[in-house]
C-alpha positions in Angstrom: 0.0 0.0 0.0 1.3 3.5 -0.6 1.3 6.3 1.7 -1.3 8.0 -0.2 -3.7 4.8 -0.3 -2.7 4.3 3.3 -3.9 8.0 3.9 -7.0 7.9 2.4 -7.9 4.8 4.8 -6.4 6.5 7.7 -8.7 9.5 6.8 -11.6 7.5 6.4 -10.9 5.7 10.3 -10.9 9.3 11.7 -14.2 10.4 10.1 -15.4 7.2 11.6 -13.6 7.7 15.1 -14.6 11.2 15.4 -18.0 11.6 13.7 -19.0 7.9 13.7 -19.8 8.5 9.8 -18.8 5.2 8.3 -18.9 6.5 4.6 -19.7 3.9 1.8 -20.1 0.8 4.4 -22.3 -2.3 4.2 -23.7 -5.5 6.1 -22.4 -8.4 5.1 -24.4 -10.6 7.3 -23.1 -12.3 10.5 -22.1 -9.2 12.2 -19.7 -8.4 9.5 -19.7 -5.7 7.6 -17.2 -3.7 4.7 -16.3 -0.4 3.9 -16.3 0.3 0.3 -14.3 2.9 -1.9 -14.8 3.1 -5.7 -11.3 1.9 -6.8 -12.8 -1.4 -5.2 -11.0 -1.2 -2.1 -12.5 -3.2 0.5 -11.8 -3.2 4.6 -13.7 -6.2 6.3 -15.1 -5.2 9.9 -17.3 -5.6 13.3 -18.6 -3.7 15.3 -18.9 -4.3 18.9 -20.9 -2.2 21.3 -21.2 1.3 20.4 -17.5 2.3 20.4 -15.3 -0.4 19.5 -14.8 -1.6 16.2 -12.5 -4.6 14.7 -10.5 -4.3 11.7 -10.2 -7.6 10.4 -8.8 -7.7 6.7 -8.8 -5.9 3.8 -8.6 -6.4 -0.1 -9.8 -5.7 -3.6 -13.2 -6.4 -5.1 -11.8 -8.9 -7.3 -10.6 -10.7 -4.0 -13.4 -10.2 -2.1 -14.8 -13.9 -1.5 -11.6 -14.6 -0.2 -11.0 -11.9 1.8 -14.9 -12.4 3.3 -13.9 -16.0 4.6 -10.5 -14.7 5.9 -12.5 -12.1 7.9 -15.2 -14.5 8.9 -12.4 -16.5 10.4 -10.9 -13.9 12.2 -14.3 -12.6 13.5 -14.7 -16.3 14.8 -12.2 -16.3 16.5 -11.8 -13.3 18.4 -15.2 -13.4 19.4 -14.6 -16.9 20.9 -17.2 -19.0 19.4 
């Protein structure tokens, strides 16, 4: 990742941290969700609580099925299940 991709995700985490405005963000079922751009970058997520959410993995669109089951995975097993 570059430092101006890794900026533009950065930027996007704050407006979430500070405004709780997630952006361009869906449910992907099972508690996990995505935030989208329009290059087709994908960050995999979960939200626990109010206040604490779980980056989990992150990807392309064209990798997205892969990148779902990583996260589902890792979702799994932090939660403990």
């Amino acid at each position: 990742m570059t430092i101006k991709e890794q900026l533009k995700v950065d930027t996007r985490l704050e407006r979430i941290k500070n405004f709780e405005h997630f952006g361009d963000a869906k449910s992907i079922g099972g508690g996990l969700a995505k935030l989208r751009w329009t290059n087709g970058w994908r960050v995999y997520f979960v939200k626990q609580r109010t206040t604490i959410i779980l980056l989990l993995t992150g990807g392309h669109k064209n990798g997205q099925k892969k990148d779902i089951e990583k996260a589902r995975i890792l979702a799994q097993k932090h939660s403990g299940n």
